[in-house]
C-alpha positions as CSV (number, residue, x, y, z in Angstrom):
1,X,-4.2,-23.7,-20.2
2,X,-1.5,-22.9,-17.8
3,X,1.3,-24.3,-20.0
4,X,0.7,-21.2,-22.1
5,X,1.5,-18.5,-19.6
6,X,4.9,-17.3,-19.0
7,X,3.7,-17.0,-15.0
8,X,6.0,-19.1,-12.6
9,X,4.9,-22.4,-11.8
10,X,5.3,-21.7,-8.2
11,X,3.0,-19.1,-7.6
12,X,-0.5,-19.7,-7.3
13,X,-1.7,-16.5,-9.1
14,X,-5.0,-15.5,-8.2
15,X,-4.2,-11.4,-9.0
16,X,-5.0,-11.4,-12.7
17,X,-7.0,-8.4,-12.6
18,X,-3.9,-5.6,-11.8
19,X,-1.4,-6.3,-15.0
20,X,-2.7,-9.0,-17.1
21,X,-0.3,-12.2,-17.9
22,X,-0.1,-12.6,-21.4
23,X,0.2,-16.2,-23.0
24,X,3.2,-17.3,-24.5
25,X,2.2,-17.4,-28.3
26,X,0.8,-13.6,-27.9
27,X,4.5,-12.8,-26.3
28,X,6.3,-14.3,-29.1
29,X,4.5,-12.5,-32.0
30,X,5.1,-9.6,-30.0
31,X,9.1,-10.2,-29.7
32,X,8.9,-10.9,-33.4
33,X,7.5,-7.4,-34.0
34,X,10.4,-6.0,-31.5
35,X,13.1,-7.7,-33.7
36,X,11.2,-6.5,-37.2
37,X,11.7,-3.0,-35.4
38,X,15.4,-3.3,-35.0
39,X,16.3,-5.4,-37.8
40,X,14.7,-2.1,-40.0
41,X,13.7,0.5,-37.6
42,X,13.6,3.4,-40.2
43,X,11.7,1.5,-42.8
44,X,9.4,0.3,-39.8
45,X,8.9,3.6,-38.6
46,X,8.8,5.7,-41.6
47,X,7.0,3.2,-44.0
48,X,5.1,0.5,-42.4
49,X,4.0,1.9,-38.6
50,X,1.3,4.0,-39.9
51,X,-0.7,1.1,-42.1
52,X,0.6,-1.7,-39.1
53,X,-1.4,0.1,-36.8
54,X,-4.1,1.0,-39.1
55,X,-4.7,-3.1,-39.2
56,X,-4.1,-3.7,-35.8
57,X,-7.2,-1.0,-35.2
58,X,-9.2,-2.5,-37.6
59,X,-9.1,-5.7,-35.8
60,X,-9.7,-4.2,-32.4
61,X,-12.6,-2.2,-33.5
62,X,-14.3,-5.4,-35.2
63,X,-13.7,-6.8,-31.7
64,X,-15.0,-4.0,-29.8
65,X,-17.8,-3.3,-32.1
66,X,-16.9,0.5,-33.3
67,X,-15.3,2.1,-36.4
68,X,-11.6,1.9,-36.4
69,X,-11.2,5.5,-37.1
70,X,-12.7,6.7,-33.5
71,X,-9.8,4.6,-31.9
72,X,-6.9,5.0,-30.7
73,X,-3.9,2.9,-29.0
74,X,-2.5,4.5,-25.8
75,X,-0.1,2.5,-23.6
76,X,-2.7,2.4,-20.7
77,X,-5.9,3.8,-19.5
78,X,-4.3,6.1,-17.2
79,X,-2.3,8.3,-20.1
80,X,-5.5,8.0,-21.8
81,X,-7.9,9.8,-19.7
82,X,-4.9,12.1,-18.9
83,X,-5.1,13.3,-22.5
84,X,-8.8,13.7,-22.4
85,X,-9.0,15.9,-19.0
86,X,-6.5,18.6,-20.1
87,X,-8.8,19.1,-23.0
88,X,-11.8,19.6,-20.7
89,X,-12.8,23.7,-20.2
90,X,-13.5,23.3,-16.3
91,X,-14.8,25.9,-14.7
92,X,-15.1,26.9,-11.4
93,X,-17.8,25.4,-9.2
94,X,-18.4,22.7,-12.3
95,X,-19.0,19.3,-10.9
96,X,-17.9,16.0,-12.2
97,X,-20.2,13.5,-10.7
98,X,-18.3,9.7,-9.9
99,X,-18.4,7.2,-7.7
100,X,-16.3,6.3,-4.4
101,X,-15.5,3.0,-6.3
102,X,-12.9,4.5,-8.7
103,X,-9.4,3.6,-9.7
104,X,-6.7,5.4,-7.4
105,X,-5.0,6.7,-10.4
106,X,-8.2,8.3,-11.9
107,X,-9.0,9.8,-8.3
108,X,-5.9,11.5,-8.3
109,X,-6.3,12.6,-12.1
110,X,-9.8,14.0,-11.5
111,X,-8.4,15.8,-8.2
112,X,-5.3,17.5,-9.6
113,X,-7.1,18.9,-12.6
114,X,-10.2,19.9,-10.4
115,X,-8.1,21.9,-7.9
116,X,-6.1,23.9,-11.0
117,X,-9.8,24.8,-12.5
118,X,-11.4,25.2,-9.5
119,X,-14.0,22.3,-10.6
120,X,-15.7,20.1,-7.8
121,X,-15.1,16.2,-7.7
122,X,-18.2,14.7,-6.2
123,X,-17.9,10.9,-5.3
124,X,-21.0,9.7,-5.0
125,X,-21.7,6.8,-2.3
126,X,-22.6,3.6,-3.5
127,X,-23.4,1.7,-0.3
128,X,-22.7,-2.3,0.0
129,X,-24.6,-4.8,-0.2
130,X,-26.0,-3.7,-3.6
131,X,-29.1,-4.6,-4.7
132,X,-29.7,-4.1,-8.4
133,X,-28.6,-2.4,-11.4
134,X,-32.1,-0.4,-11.4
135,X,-31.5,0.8,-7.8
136,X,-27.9,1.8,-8.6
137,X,-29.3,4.1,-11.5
138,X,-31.2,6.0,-10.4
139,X,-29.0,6.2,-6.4
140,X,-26.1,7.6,-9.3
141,X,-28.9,10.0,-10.7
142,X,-29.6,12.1,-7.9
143,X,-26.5,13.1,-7.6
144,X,-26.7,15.1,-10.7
145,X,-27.2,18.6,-10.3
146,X,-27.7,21.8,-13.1
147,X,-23.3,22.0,-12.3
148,X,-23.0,18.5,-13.4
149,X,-20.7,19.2,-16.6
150,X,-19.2,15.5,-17.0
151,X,-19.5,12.3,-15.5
152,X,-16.8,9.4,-15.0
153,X,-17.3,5.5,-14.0
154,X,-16.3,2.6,-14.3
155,X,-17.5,-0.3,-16.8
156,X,-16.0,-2.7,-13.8
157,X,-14.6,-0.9,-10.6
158,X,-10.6,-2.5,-9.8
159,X,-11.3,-2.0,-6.1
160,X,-14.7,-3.7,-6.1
161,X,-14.6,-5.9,-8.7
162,X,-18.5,-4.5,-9.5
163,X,-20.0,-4.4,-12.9
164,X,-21.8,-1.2,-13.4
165,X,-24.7,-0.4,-15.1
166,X,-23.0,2.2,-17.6
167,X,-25.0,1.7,-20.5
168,X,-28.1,3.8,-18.9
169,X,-25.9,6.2,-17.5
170,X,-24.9,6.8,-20.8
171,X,-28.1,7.4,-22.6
172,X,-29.5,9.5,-19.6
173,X,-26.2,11.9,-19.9
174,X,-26.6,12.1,-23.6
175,X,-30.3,13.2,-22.6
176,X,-29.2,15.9,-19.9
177,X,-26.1,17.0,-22.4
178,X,-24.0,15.7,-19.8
179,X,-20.6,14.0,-21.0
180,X,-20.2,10.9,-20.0
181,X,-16.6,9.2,-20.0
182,X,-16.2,5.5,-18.9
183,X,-13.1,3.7,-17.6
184,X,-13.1,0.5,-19.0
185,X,-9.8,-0.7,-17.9
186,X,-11.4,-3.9,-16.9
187,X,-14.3,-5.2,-19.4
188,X,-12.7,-5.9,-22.9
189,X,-12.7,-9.9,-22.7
190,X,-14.0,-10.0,-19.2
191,X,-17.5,-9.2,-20.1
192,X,-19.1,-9.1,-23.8
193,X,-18.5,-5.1,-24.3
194,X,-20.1,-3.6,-27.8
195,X,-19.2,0.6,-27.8
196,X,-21.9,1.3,-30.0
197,X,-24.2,-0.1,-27.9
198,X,-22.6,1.5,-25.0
199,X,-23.0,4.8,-26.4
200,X,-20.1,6.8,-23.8
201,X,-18.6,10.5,-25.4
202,X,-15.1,8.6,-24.1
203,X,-14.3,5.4,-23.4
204,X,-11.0,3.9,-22.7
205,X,-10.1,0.3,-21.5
206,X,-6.9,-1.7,-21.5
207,X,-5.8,-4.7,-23.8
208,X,-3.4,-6.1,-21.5
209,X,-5.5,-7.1,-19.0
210,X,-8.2,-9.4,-19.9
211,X,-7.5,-9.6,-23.0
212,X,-3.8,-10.5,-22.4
213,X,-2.3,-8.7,-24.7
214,X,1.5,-7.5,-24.0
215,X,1.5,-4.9,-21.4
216,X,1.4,-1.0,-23.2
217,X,-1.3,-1.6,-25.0
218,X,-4.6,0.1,-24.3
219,X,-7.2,2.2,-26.1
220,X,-9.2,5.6,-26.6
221,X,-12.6,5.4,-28.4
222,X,-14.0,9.1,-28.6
223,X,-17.7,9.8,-30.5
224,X,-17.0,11.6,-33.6
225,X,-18.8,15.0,-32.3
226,X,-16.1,15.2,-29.6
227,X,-12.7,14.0,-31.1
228,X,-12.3,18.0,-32.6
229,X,-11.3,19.6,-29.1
230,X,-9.3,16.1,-28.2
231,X,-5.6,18.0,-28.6
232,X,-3.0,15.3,-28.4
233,X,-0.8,15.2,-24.7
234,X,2.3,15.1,-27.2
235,X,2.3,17.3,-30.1
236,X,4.6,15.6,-32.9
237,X,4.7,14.7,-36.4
238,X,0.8,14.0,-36.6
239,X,0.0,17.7,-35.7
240,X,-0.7,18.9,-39.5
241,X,0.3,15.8,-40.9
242,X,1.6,16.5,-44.7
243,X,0.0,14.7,-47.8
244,X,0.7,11.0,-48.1
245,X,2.3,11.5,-44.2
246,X,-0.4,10.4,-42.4
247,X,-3.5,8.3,-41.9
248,X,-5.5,10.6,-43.3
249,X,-7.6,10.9,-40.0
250,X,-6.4,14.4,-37.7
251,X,-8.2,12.6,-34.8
252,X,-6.1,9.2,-35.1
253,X,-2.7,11.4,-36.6
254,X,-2.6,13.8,-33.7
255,X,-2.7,11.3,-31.0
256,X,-0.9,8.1,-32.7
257,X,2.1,10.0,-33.5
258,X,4.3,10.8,-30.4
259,X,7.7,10.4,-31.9
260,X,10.2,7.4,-31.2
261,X,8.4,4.5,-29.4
262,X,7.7,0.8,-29.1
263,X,4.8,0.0,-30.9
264,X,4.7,-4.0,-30.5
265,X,2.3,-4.1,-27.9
266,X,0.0,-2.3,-30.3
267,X,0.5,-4.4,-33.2
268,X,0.1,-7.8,-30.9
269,X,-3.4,-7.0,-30.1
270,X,-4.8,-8.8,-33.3
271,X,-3.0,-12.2,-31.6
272,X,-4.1,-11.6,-28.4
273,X,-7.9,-11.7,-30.3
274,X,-7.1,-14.7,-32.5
275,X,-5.7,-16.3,-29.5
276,X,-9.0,-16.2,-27.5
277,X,-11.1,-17.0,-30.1
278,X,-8.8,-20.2,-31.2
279,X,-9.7,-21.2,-27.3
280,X,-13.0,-20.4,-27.6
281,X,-13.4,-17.9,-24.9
282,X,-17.0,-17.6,-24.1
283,X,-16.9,-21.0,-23.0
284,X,-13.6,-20.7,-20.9
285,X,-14.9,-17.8,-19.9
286,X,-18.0,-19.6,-18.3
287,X,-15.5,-21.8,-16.7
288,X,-14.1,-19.4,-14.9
289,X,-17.4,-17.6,-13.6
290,X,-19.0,-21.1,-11.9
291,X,-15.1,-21.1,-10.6
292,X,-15.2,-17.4,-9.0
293,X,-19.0,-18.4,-7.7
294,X,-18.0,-21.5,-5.7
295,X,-14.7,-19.9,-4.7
296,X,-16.9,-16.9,-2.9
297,X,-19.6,-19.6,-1.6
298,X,-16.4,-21.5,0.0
299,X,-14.6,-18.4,0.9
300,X,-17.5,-17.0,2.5
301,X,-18.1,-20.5,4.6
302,X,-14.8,-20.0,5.9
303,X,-14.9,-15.5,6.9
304,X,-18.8,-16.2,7.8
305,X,-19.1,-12.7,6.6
306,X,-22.6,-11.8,4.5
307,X,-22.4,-11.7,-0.1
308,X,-22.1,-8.0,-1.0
309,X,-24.9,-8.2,-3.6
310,X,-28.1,-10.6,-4.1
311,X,-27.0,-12.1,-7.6
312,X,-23.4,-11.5,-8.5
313,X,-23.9,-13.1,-12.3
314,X,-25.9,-9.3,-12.5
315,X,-22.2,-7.6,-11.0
316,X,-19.4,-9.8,-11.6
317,X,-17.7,-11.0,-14.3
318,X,-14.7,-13.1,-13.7
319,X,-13.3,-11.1,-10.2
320,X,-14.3,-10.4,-6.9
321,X,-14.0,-8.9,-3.8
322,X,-14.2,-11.2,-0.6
323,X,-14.9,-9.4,2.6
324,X,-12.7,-10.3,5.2
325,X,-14.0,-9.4,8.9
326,X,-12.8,-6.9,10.9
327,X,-10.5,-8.7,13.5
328,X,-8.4,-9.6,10.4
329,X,-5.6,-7.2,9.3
330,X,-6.1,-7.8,5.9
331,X,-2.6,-6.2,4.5
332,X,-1.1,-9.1,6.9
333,X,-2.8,-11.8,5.4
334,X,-1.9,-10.7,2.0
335,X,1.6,-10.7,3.2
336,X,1.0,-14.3,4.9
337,X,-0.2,-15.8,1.6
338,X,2.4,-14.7,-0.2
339,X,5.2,-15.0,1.6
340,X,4.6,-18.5,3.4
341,X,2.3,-20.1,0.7
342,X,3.0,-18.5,-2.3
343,X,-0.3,-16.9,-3.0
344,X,-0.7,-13.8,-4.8
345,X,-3.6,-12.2,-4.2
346,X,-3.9,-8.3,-3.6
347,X,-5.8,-7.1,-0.3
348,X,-7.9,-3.6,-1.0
349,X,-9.4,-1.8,1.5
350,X,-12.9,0.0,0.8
351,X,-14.7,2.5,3.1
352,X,-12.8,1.3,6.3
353,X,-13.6,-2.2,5.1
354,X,-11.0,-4.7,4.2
355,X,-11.2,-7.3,1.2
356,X,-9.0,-10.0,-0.9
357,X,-9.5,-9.1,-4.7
358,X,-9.8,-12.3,-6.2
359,X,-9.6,-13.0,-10.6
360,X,-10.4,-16.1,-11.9
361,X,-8.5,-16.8,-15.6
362,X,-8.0,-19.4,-17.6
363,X,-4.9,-20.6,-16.2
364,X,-6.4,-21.0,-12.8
365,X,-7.6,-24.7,-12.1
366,X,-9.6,-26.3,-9.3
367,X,-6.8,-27.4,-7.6
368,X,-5.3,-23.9,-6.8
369,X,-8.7,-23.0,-5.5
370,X,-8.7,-26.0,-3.4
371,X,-5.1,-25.0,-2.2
372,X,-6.3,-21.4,-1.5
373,X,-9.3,-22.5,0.8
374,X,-7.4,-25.1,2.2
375,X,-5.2,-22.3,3.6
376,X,-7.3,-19.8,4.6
377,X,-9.5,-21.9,6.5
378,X,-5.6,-23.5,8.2
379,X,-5.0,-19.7,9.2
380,X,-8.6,-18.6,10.1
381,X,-8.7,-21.7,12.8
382,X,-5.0,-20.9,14.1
């Protein structure tokens, strides 16, 4: 499937997992809604944008399992949960219980708005190896306290690579009347992901990643009981939309509308669905997974270091972390791959430790994996 990707044939691109790569068919119907835009921007704007994106939600809630009115398109998760913690009334001495396994950018969210309320960040540890999805429920748990007011995880950590058990989080917040907001930059596509079923207040993931859509396009799916105190981050035309103006939904108006913008990327995530289901995706995504499990087994062969969890089908879906040992500088070895071989693979560093982050996608062949072991094992017994 490599023909379809825009990605230069001389890169062996293992780094899926930070921006996406969108295929070439998705990127032209995305172009084509650029040039509709310019050819007619005010009839775009003015006449078609509202009931374009109304489809394009439609299609992404079927796909997500959710009504279409409880979502909305953001241009990534980051903006998203910037929106949401502005809304929050933190006190001080609340606590927002997470993990030491989130995204940098949410970190420093959480942080800034913490220290202006006086509200307390907790990260809770979560020790490697793992051992199972049980343990890790109930580890989270007692961290909760009677301050716990919200808490924040991710569906699948970018650092780690880990799946976490959110659903159960989720229901045992509900329980406690504990909000519960999910970053799911990282699961639409790579993992089966149903929102109902999920059951998070907030939950927002990206489209561009896994499932390939342009880059911009993300998403904010908020319970109905908690959309009222969601005030948009830009206050525009949607803020007491007239008659016949609007959507006809405040929740979806007050956040969809901020003035001039691109809105392709939004309107190409219906392609980006059709695309994967044309290539029937469950089954290339199965491909990839026995790739990513043989890839660690080799890679692993090679470090000698020990698997970071008992059964990684339970915590992986189609990325990984590989641990590299500690007489390796693991920023230089990034830099080696890349620079003499023409690997691009990003090196993370967790808890003093250092890793490769390794995604498997469709474009990714046996070959290149052979290619990537062959080197690593060439500069591991240099």
């Amino acid at each position: 499937m490599k023909k379809d990707f825009l990605l230069d044939p001389e890169i062996t691109f293992l780094n899926h997992g930070s921006f996406g790569a969108c295929p070439q068919p998705i990127f032209d119907v995305y172009q084509q809604w650029q040039r509709d835009l310019e050819q007619r921007p005010v009839e775009f704007l003015n006449r078609r944008a509202i009931s374009l994106l109304a489809k394009s939600r439609e299609k992404l809630a079927e796909y997500l399992h959710c009504h279409a009115d409880d979502l909305v398109y953001f241009p990534n998760p980051t903006t998203a949960i910037n929106m949401v913690v502005r809304n929050l009334d933190l006190q001080a001495g609340d606590e927002v219980l997470t993990t030491n396994h989130e995204y940098g950018a949410m970190d420093r969210t959480w942080r800034f708005f913490c220290k202006k309320s006086g509200a307390n960040y907790i990260q809770r540890h979560i020790p490697l190896p793992l051992t199972t999805h049980a343990d890790f429920v109930e580890h989270f748990w007692e961290g909760v306290t009677p301050k716990t007011k919200i808490i924040f995880l991710s569906h699948i950590t970018s650092g780690t690579a880990l799946i976490f058990p959110v659903t159960e989080i989720c229901k045992r917040a509900r329980e406690a009347g504990i909000l519960c907001i999910i970053d799911g930059a990282h699961a639409p596509a790579q993992i089966d992901l149903d929102l109902e079923e999920v059951g998070a207040d907030i939950y927002v993931g990206a489209c561009h990643k896994w499932m390939m859509a342009p880059k911009g396009a993300a998403f904010l799916h908020a319970r109905r009981e908690v959309q009222s105190w969601l005030d948009p981050l830009v206050v525009s035309w949607g803020y007491d939309a007239e008659t016949g103006f609007g959507s006809g939904n405040q929740f979806v108006d007050y956040h969809e509308w901020q003035g001039t913008r691109d809105i392709a990327a939004f309107l190409s995530v219906p392609a980006a669905i059709d695309y994967q289901r044309e290539q029937d995706w469950g089954l290339v995504r199965s491909r990839c997974r026995n790739l990513l499990d043989l890839t660690i087994e080799r890679v692993q062969a090679i470090t000698k270091m020990p698997p970071i969890m008992p059964n990684p089908r339970e915590w992986l879906g189609q990325m990984a972390i590989l641990p590299l040992p500690e007489s390796v500088d693991g920023a230089d070895l990034q830099k080696r791959l890349y620079d003499e071989y023409q690997i691009e693979i990003p090196h993370t560093r967790w808890c003093e430790q250092s890793f490769l982050r390794i995604s498997i996608q469709s474009y990714n062949s046996e070959e290149e994996i052979d290619y990537f072991v062959d080197v690593l094992k060439k500069i591991f017994t240099s």
